[in-house]
Every structure is written in C-alpha cells, then in structure tokens.
Short mmCIF file of the C-alpha atoms (twelve columns), coordinates in Angstrom:
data_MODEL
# 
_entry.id   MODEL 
# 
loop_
_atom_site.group_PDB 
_atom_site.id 
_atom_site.type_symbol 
_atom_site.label_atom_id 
_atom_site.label_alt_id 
_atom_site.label_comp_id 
_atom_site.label_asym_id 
_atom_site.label_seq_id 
_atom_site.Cartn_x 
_atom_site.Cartn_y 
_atom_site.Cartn_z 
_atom_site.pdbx_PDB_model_num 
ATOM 1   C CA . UNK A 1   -44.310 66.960 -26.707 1 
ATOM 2   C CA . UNK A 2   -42.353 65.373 -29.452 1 
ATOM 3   C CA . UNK A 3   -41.046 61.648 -29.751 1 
ATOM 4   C CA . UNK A 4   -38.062 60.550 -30.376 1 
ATOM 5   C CA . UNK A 5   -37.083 58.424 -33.675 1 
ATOM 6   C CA . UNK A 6   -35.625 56.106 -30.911 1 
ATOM 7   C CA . UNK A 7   -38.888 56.307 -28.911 1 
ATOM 8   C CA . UNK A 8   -41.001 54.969 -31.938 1 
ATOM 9   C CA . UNK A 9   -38.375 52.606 -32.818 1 
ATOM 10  C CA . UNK A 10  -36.520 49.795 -30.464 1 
ATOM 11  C CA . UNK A 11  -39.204 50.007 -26.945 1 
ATOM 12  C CA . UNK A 12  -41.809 49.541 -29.683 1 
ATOM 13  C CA . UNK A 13  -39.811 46.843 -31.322 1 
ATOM 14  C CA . UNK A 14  -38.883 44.928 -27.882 1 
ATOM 15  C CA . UNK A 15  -42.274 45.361 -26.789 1 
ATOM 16  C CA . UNK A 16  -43.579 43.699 -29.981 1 
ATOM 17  C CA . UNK A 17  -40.714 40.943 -29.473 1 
ATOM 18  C CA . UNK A 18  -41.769 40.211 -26.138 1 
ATOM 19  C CA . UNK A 19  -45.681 39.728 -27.113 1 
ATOM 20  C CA . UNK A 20  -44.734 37.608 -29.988 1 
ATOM 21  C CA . UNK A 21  -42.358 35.489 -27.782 1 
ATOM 22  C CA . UNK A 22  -45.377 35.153 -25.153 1 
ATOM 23  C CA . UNK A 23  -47.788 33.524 -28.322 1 
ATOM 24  C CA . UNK A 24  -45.027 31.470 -28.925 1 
ATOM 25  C CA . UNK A 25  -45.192 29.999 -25.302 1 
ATOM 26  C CA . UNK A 26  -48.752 29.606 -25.592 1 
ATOM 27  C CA . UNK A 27  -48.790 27.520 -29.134 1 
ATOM 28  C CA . UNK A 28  -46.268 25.457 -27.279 1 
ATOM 29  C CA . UNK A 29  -48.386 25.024 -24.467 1 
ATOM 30  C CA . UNK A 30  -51.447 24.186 -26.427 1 
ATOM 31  C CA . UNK A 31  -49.324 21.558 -28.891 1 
ATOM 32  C CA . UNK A 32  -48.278 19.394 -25.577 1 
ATOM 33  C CA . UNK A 33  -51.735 20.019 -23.707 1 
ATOM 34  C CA . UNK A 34  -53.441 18.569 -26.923 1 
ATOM 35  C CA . UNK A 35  -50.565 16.322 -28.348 1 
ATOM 36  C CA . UNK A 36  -49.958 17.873 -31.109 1 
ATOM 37  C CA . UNK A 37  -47.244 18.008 -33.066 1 
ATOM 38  C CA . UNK A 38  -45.678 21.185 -32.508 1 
ATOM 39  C CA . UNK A 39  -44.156 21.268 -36.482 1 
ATOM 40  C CA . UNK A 40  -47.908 21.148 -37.657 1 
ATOM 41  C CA . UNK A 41  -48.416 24.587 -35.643 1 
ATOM 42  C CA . UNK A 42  -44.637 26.365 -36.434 1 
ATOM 43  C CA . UNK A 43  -45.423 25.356 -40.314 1 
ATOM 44  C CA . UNK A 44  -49.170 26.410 -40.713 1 
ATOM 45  C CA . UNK A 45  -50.423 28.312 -43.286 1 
ATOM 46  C CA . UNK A 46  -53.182 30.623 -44.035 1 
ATOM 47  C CA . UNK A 47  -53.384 30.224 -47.534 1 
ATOM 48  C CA . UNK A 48  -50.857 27.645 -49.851 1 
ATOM 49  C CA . UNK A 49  -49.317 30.296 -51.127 1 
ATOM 50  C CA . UNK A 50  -48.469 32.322 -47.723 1 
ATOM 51  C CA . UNK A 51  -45.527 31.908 -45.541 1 
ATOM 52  C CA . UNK A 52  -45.786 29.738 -43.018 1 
ATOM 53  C CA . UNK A 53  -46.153 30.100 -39.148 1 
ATOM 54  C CA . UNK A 54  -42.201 29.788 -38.687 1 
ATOM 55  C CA . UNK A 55  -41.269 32.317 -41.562 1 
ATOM 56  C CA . UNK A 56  -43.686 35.249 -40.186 1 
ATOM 57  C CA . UNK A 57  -41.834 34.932 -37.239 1 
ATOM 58  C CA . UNK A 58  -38.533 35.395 -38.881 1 
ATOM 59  C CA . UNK A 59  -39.751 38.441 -40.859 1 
ATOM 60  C CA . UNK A 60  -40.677 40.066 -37.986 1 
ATOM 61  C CA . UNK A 61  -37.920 39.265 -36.229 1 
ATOM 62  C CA . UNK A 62  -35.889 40.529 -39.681 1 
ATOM 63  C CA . UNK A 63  -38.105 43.742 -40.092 1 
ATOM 64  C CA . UNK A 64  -36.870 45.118 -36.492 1 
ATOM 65  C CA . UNK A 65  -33.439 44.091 -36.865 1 
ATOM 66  C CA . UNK A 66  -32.753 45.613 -39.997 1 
ATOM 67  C CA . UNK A 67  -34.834 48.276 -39.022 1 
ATOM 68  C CA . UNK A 68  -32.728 49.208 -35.885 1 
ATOM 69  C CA . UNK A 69  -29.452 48.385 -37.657 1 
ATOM 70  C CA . UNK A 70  -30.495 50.612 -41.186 1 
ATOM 71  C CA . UNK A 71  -31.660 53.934 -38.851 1 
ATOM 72  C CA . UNK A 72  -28.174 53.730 -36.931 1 
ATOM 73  C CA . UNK A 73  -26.584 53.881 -40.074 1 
ATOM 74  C CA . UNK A 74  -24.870 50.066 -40.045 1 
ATOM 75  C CA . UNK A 75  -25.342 47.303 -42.023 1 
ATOM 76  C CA . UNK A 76  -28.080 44.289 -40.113 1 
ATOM 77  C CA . UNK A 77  -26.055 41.519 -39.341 1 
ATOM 78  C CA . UNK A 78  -27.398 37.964 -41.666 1 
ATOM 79  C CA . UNK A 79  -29.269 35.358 -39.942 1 
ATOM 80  C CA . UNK A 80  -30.369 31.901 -41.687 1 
ATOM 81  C CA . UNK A 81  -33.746 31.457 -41.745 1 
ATOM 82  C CA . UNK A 82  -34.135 27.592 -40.279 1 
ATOM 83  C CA . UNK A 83  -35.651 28.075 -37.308 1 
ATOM 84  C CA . UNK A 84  -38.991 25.095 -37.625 1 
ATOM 85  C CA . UNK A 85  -39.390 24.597 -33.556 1 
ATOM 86  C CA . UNK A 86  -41.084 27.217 -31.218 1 
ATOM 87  C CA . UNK A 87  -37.987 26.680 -29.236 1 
ATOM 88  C CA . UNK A 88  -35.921 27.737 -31.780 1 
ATOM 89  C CA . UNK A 89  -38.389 30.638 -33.116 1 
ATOM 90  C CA . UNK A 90  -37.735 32.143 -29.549 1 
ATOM 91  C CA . UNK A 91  -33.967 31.745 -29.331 1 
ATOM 92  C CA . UNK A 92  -34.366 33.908 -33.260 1 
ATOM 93  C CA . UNK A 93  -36.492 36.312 -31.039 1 
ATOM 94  C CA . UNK A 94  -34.631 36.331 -28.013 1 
ATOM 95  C CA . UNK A 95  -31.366 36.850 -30.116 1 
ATOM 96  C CA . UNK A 96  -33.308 39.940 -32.060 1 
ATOM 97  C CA . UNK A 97  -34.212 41.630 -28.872 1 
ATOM 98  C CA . UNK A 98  -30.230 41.251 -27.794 1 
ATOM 99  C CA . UNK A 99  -29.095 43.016 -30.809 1 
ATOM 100 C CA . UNK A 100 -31.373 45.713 -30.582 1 
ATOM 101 C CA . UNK A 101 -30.529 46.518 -26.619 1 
ATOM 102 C CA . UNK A 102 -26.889 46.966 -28.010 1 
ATOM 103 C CA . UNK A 103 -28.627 50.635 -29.445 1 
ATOM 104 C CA . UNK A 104 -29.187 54.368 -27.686 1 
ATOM 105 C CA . UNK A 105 -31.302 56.913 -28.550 1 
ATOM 106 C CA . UNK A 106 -27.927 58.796 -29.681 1 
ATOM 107 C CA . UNK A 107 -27.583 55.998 -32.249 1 
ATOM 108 C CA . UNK A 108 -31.156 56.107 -33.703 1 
ATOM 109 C CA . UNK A 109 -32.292 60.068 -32.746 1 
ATOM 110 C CA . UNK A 110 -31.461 62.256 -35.717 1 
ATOM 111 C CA . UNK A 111 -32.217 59.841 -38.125 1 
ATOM 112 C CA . UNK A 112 -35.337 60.954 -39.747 1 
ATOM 113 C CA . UNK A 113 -34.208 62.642 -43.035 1 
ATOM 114 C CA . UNK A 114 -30.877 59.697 -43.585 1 
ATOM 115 C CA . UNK A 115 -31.574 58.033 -46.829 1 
ATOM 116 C CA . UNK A 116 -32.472 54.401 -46.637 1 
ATOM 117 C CA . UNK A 117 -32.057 51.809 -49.676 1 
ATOM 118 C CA . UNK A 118 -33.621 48.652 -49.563 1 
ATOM 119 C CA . UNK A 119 -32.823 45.507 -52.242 1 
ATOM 120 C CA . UNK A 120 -35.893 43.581 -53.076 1 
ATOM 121 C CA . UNK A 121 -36.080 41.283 -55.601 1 
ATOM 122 C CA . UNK A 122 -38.747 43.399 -56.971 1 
ATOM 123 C CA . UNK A 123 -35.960 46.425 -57.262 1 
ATOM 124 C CA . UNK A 124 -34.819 48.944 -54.535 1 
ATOM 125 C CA . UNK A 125 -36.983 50.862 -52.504 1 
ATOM 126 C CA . UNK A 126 -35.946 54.543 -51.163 1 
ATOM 127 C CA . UNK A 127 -36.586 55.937 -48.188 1 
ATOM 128 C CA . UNK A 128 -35.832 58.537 -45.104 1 
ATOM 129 C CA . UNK A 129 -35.300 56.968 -41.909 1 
ATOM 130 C CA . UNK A 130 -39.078 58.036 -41.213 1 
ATOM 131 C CA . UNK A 131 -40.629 57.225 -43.645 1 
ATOM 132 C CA . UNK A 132 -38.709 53.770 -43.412 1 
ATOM 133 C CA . UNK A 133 -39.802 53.842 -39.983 1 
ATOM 134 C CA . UNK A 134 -43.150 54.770 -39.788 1 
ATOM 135 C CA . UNK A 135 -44.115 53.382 -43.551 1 
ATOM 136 C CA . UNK A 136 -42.352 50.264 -43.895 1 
ATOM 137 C CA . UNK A 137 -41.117 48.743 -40.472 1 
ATOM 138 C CA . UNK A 138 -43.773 48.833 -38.300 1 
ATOM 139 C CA . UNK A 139 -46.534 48.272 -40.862 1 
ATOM 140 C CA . UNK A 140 -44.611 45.161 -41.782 1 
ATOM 141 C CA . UNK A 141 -43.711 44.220 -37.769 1 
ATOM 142 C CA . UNK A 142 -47.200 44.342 -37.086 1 
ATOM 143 C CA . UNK A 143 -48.272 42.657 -40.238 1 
ATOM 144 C CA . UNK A 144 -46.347 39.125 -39.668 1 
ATOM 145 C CA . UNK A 145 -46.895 39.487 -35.674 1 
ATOM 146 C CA . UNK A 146 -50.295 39.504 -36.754 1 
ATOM 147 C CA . UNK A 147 -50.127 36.666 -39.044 1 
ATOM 148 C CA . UNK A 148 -48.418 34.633 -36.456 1 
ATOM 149 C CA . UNK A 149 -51.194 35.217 -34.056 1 
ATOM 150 C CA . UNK A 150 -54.002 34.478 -36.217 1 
ATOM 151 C CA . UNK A 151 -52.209 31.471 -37.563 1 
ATOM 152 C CA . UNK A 152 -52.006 29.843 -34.284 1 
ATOM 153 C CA . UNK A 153 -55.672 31.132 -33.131 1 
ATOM 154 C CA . UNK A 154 -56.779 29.547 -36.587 1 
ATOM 155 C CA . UNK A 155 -55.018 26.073 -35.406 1 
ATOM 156 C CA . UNK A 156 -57.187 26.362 -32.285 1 
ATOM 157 C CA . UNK A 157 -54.896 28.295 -29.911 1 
ATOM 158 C CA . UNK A 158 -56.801 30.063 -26.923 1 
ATOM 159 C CA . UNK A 159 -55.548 33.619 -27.615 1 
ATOM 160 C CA . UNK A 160 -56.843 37.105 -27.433 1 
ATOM 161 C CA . UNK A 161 -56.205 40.684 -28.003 1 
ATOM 162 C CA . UNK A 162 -54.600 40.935 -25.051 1 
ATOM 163 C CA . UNK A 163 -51.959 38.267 -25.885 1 
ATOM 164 C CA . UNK A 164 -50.995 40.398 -28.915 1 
ATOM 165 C CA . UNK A 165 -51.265 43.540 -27.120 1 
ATOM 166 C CA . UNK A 166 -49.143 42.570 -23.817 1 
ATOM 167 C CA . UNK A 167 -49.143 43.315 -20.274 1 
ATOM 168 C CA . UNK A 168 -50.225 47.497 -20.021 1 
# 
C-alpha cells in the first residue's frame, strides 16, 4: 500500500494544528488557574537567544502553510507575525487549518518530483516536493510544536505526551 503526497501532507498537518491548538488551551488554563500573566507564558524562552513561545507557534503555523501552498504549486499567502496572546496564537492556528481545508488530494498528489525553491536569508534552498515534504516540513512542524510544548511544560504547565500526540 502506498501513501499519498496528500496523505503525508494536510491530515498530518491539521492533526498537528489541532494538538498544538489543544496546548494552547491548556497554557491558558494554567495562566488563569495560577494568575499568571498569560504574556510571561506566550513570550518564554528556552534559551536568550531562541524564539519565543509565540514565534514557534507562528513557524509552525508558517511551515504547514507554505508547505501546503508550495506542493500545490501556488504561492503561501503572507501573514504578520504579531500574534503575543494565546487567543490570538489560536485564531493564527485556526486561520492555518482554514487555508489548508481549501486543498484536495488532486491539488497536492503528483507532486513529489515538482521543484521547490525556498529564500532564506542564508540563500535558497532546492528541493522536490518530497524531499520538501518529508525533509524540511515536517521535521520543522514537529520541531517548533515541540518547542512550544516544552516551553510551556518548562513554565510549569501539566502536559504530557499525550497532549502532543492527540486523541488516537
């Protein structure tokens, strides 16, 4: 049985949305039960020189978009990056997962060999849709969801695995 370009692509991607949108609920849970303020928690860092809480989210909110948007061949629509709030970190995600329903698998299937250019400011980066797939979108989806969990679990929020992983 094979799997579809689709298949590995946007159900992951909502999926991931979803679980990230969940830890959001729970850091904002956690802030009021504890009276914190909830910018201490959206702006954490692991390190000084590391993103903070409120950035990883936008990345991985960033990596799917452009990931859906670059394997159907279009150009990702822009987004400002000023979301500080966990309400506003979840309209960014809920926003994300609306874009990416707007694909089909007849959008995204067949797109393993297209040629994908990325701009860094480190210079471009070439890929096929699989490899952009597979070597850079998920690896960097799972990297900031990560980061966003462990931020908040660092800060003292009650998560576990399962609160990354999802509902089965």
């Amino acid at each position: 049985m094979t799997i579809s370009m689709y298949q590995a692509s946007i159900p992951v991607f909502l999926r991931a949305l979803d679980n990230l949108s969940a830890i959001l609920d729970i850091g904002a849970a956690h802030a009021a039960a504890k009276q914190l303020d909830p910018l201490v928690l959206t702006g954490a860092r692991l390190y000084p020189d590391m993103f903070p809480f409120s950035r990883q989210v936008q990345i991985a909110c960033d990596m799917v978009k452009g990931g859906a948007a670059r394997l159907a061949g279009v150009e990702p629509p822009p987004r400002a990056d000023t979301e500080k709030t966990f309400a506003e970190l979840k309209e960014r995600i809920d926003w994300t997962a609306a874009f990416l329903r707007r694909f089909d698998a007849e959008q995204i299937d067949g797109s393993e060999d297209r040629p994908i250019v990325i701009r860094t400011p480190f210079g471009e980066l070439h890929f096929t849709g699989q490899r952009y797939l597979l070597g850079f979108v998920l690896p960097n989806l799972y990297f900031h969801s990560t980061t966003a969990y462990n931020l908040l679990r660092h800060s003292g929020v009650e998560l576990g695995k399962r609160d990354f992983l999802g509902p089965a």
